[in-house]
Steps between C-alpha positions, in 0.01 A plus 500: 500500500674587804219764584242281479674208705569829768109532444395116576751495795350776599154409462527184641712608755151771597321229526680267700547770734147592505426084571717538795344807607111445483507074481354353790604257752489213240743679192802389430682686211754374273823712442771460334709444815247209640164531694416770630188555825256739453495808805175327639619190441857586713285676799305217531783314530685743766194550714506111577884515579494293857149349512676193517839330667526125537817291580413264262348425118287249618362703734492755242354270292226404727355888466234468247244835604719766387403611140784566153776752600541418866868513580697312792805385618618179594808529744594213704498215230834379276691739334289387135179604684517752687401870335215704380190294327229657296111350534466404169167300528124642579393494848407123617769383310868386600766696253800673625790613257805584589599857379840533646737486760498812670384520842218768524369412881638810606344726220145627548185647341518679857820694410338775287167536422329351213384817220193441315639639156810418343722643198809497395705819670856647411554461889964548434740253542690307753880377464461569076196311483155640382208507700232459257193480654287500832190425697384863605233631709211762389785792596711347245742416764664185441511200764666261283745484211634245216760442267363409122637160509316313794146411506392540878582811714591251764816375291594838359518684868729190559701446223548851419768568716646146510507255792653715757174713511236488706160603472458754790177747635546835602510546876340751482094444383600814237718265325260252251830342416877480567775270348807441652822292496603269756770785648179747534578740226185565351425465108204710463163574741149614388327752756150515488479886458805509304723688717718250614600325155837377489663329183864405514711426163769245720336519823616824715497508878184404638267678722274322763194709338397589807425813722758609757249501764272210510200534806279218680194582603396315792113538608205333722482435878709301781678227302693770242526722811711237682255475776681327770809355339730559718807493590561594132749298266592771253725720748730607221452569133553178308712608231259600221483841516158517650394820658208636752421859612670612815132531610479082482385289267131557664472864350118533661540558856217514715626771738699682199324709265217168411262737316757745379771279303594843292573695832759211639841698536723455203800359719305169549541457159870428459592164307672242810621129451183296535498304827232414746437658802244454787223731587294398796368174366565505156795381350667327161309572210506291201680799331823392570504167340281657198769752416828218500351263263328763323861606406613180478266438214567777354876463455519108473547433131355775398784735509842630619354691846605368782316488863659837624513617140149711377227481519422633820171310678352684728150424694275686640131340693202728591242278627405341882392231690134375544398740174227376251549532126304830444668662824844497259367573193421842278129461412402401884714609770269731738695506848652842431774466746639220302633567165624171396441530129626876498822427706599215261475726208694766614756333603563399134459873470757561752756209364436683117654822654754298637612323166455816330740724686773231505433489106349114541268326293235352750182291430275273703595156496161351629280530770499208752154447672496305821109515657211282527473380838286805629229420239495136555157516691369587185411867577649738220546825684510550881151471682367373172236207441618165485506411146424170341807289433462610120354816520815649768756253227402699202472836661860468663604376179376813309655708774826369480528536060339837591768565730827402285383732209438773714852427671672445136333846360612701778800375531602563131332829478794575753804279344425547167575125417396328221446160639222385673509487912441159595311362828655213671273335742557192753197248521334579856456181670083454559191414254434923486797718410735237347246394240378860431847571420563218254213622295671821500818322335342268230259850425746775467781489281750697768380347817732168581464316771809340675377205669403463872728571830389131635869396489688739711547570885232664719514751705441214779833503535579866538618632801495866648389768762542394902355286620579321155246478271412292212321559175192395381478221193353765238826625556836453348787414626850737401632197349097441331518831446824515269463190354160602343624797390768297278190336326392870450799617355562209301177525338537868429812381352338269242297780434750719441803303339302187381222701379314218641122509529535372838201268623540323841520090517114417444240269391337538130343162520360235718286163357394176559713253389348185342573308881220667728775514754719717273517823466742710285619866561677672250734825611693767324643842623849542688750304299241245338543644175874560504562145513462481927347194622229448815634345806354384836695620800474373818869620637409871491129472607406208684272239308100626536448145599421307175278743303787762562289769496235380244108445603186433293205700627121440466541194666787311293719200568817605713807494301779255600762579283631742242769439226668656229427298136649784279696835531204712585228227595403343810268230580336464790367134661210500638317291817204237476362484114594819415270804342150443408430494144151726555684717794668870471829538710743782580840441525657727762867578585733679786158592755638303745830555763466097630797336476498200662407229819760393680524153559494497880195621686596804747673288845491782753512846484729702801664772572891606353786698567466857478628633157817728448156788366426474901188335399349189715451209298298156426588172334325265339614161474471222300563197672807351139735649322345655273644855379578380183164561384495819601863585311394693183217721660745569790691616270390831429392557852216495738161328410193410632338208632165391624289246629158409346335788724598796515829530712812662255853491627821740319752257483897656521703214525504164433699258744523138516649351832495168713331313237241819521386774242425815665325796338574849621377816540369805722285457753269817385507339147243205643157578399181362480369193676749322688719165350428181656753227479410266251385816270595463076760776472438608133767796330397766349733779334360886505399558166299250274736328261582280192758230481519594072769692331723550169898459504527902461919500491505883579769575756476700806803759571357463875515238746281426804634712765257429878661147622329586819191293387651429134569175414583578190810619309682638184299696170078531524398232253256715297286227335131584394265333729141413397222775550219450706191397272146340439409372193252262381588161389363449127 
């Protein structure tokens, strides 16, 4: 008898297992030790991990289009309510169940990718306990594994380890999966070629898992080039390790070897401390700032490193000013005394040899992309035909994917990494470029783009060369400069650590609401769907009057106001009655640099002191005190205004005195028509701007540094401000 019981366990045991196996999303299988998911039915479950995070269950309990085997958290209700709630009910109907009381905000389908086939796999063991099965990929190399007792991977990648673990990506995009305890030491990492594997029976020392030499690639025209930002903030190395050739961080020199990048002398190539330096009118790059909180991402909770510790950043750029897409890239590039394309590549080349003789491991990190504004007349190559506005947006945007597999297949066929190269790319501010480029994001599966620059300091403010000169708006600022390169760096960060598939903050959705003078807009990207929350800020930016920075084209109704209802929702008010039914509308966003009209009319306008530059200058003066409204755009230095004509005035300083307000500047800065007293003095800032953002809580290991038109003080708030967009209203 006890043969044949062996054989009925056994059989039933087959088929159980074989349930589990090839069930679908809907089996559930009895065992002896409880219920038991199916493999689809658990995947289904994991690839919906975060979809949804509420602060309460009636608010939770108020979602009703999700369909069975949604999951989400509550977490800002009682104690009894908060956790992790499974959509029990059909779509259309209300039904949430609560499944436990684990948190799971911070675990995502994002951490390792999703396989299509699953078995069960002998994958080892961790601290005595069997791993018995996993979600693998068509290599048979697992991304996720399970212990036999727990029905969702989700739970099992938790509970395996006990509740000091956490659920942690590999830093580098090798590793499909790492878990780690809270004192770094990791448990066990999956590589996706299977040379990096690591399984630990009590947890040995960790490893960061990644390369000793880590390299950002910095590409495109004047903005990366640090076109006149100067005086430069980064004078010394921050701390972090980061690195440039003794050559400079701009490796293609147009007096040095620009067609010949393989006959440049071998001493330029020496590893120095990264700092900025100024050459003729170009200045801090975004480098700089890229390479700290790069680092900074890297070692945060991710592992023991610390900011002088490895890896070693170094960053290289290869590009220049006023150059058009297919000027820098491989399949284009025809001026044969400018090898833009060919100097960035072998100076990867070059930085190999490097790591190889001082027995490193090196590999690219990402390239960083900064160009746009020389196509933004809508001509694709120089002396080309001006394209339609769709036409030139889905040629550039073709270019551009074309570009960042070209740059990634190079680049590996000379580092030999396993990862993919990503392409980072900033949104450039105009209708041409900057939507080209967002195509290129949503499209290609490595392309991500940042956000826009709108936020930081132009070059306006700059000052070099004698007589002293100032930049022009396109232009950033060294402070602009650095601060956007944080953004960079943190986003190549979440790439790299989070294994985040990075998407900028952006609009999936705008309708009608019921109210003809309604309309909703519904976001995601940045921290939306980490649990961030939208915010309006005037204190930063100053308010875009009351539509801050919204507009309905084809002839719409202005909008007057703009609120947030919900997380990631806004809804805007509309003037008069509102849409027409029968009508088609745009809604438009960020086109637009107006700030605001001051509430005095220009009194006089005269002329001022000379300034400490040597410079003769003019005031304008407002006839109240008045500088108050004028505070938050002061703030991060000069600014326009204008009258209703033409005439456009760089204001420097803002002074109130005698009951008077009195607007600053340099004489040479007047231009246009002249003021008149009794002119509307309307503010503009250089670039076209937003007044939306998350409540990104990413820290800055750098502070603003140029008080000589700075305002400001302490850490770069690197929030995620809202792209520049049209969209139709449905």
């Amino acid at each position: 008898m006890a043969l044949e019981d062996d054989i009925a366990k056994f059989q039933r045991d087959a088929q159980r297992a074989s349930l589990i196996v090839n069930g679908d999303a809907s089996t559930v299988v009895e065992t002896d030790g409880g219920q038991v998911d199916s493999m689809a039915r658990a995947v289904s479950k994991i690839r919906l991990v975060g979809k949804r995070r509420v602060d309460t269950l009636a608010q939770l309990q108020q979602i009703v289009e999700d369909d069975i085997h949604w999951l989400a958290e509550v977490e800002r209700d009682t104690r009894a309510n908060n956790g992790v709630y499974e959509k029990t009910a059909p779509a259309g109907s209300p039904g949430w169940t609560k499944i436990g009381d684990t948190a799971i905000g911070e675990v995502r389908a994002d951490l390792a990718p999703i396989a299509d086939t699953v078995r069960p796999d002998t994958a080892g063991e961790v601290d005595g306990q069997p791993i018995a099965g996993a979600v693998v990929g068509d290599d048979d190399r697992p991304a996720v594994a399970w212990d036999t007792q727990l029905n969702t991977i989700v739970y099992a990648v938790l509970k395996l380890f006990g509740s000091g673990a956490s659920f942690e990506p590999g830093v580098d995009p090798n590793i499909l999966l790492g878990i780690a305890s809270e004192d770094d030491r990791y448990f066990l990492k999956f590589s996706g070629d299977g040379k990096d594997d690591f399984l630990a029976g009590l947890g040995s020392g960790a490893g960061t898992g990644l390369p000793d030499v880590l390299h950002i690639i910095g590409h495109g025209q004047s903005e990366q080039e640090g076109a006149e930002a100067i005086p430069p903030v980064t004078t010394a190395e921050t701390g972090h390790d980061a690195m440039r050739f003794a050559r400079g961080a701009r490796t293609w020199l147009e007096a040095n070897f620009p067609a010949a990048p393989a006959s440049r002398p071998d001493s330029d190539f020496q590893l120095v401390p990264l700092t900025e330096v100024v050459n003729g009118a170009l200045g801090e790059t975004p480098l700089a700032g890229a390479a700290a909180m790069f680092k900074e991402m890297l070692l945060g909770a991710y592992g023991p490193a610390k900011r002088s510790a490895p890896p070693m950043i170094v960053v290289t750029f290869a590009g220049q000013g006023g150059r058009m897409l297919r000027e820098l890239d491989k399949r284009h590039a025809r001026d044969p005394q400018a090898k833009f394309y060919d100097t960035m590549i072998d100076d990867v080349r070059r930085l190999k040899a490097w790591a190889d003789k001082n027995q490193k491991s090196y590999a690219v990190a990402g390239v960083f992309w900064m160009q746009g504004p020389a196509n933004n007349l809508y001509q694709i190559e120089p002396g080309g035909p001006v394209l339609d506005k769709e036409e030139f947006r889905e040629t550039y945007c073709q270019d551009l994917m074309d570009y960042a597999d070209d740059a990634n297949a190079d680049i590996r066929a000379i580092t030999g990494q396993a990862g993919r190269v990503p392409l980072i790319t900033y949104q450039t501010e105009g209708e041409a470029s900057g939507e080209a480029q967002r195509r290129a994001a949503e499209r290609h599966p490595h392309i991500y783009m940042i956000g826009p620059h709108y936020h930081v300091a132009s070059a306006i403010n700059s000052r070099y060369g004698a007589p002293e000169t100032h930049g022009g708006r396109i232009h950033l600022a060294a402070d602009g400069a650095r601060w956007f390169g944080l953004q960079a760096g943190k986003v190549l960060g979440r790439i790299w650590a989070e294994r985040e598939n990075w998407q900028p903050l952006h609009p999936v959705e705008v309708r009608r609401r019921t109210d003809p003078k309604k309309v909703m807009v519904r976001l995601a990207g940045g921290r939306l769907p980490r649990g961030g929350r939208l915010v309006i800020d005037t204190t930063i930016l100053p308010a875009q009057g009351s539509a801050l920075g919204f507009e309905i084209r084809t002839g719409g109704p202005a909008v007057v106001g703009v609120a947030v209802v919900a997380p990631d929702t806004l809804e805007l008010a509309l003037a008069g009655d509102g849409l027409d039914a029968e009508a088609t509308y745009t809604l438009r966003h960020g086109q637009q640099s107006y700030a605001f009209t001051a509430s005095l009319p220009l009194a006089a306008i005269q002329d001022g002191p000379a300034l400490p530059n040597g410079q003769a200058s003019k005031d304008l003066v407002l006839a109240g005190p008045v500088a108050a409204e004028f505070a938050t755009i002061a703030s991060e230095g000069a600014f326009y205004v204008a009258n209703a004509g033409n005439a456009r005035f760089v204001v420097r300083q803002v002074i109130e005195t005698g009951g008077q307000t009195i607007l600053r500047g340099e004489a040479r800065e007047l231009t246009g028509t002249a003021f008149a007293a009794g002119d509307p003095i309307s503010a503009y800032r250089p670039f076209s701007f937003g007044n939306i953002r998350d409540d990104d809580s990413a820290t800055s290991p750098l502070v603003f540094a140029d008080t000589s038109y700075n305002g400001r003080s302490g850490p770069y708030p690197l929030w995620n401000w809202l792209i520049a967009f049209e969209m139709e209203i449905r």
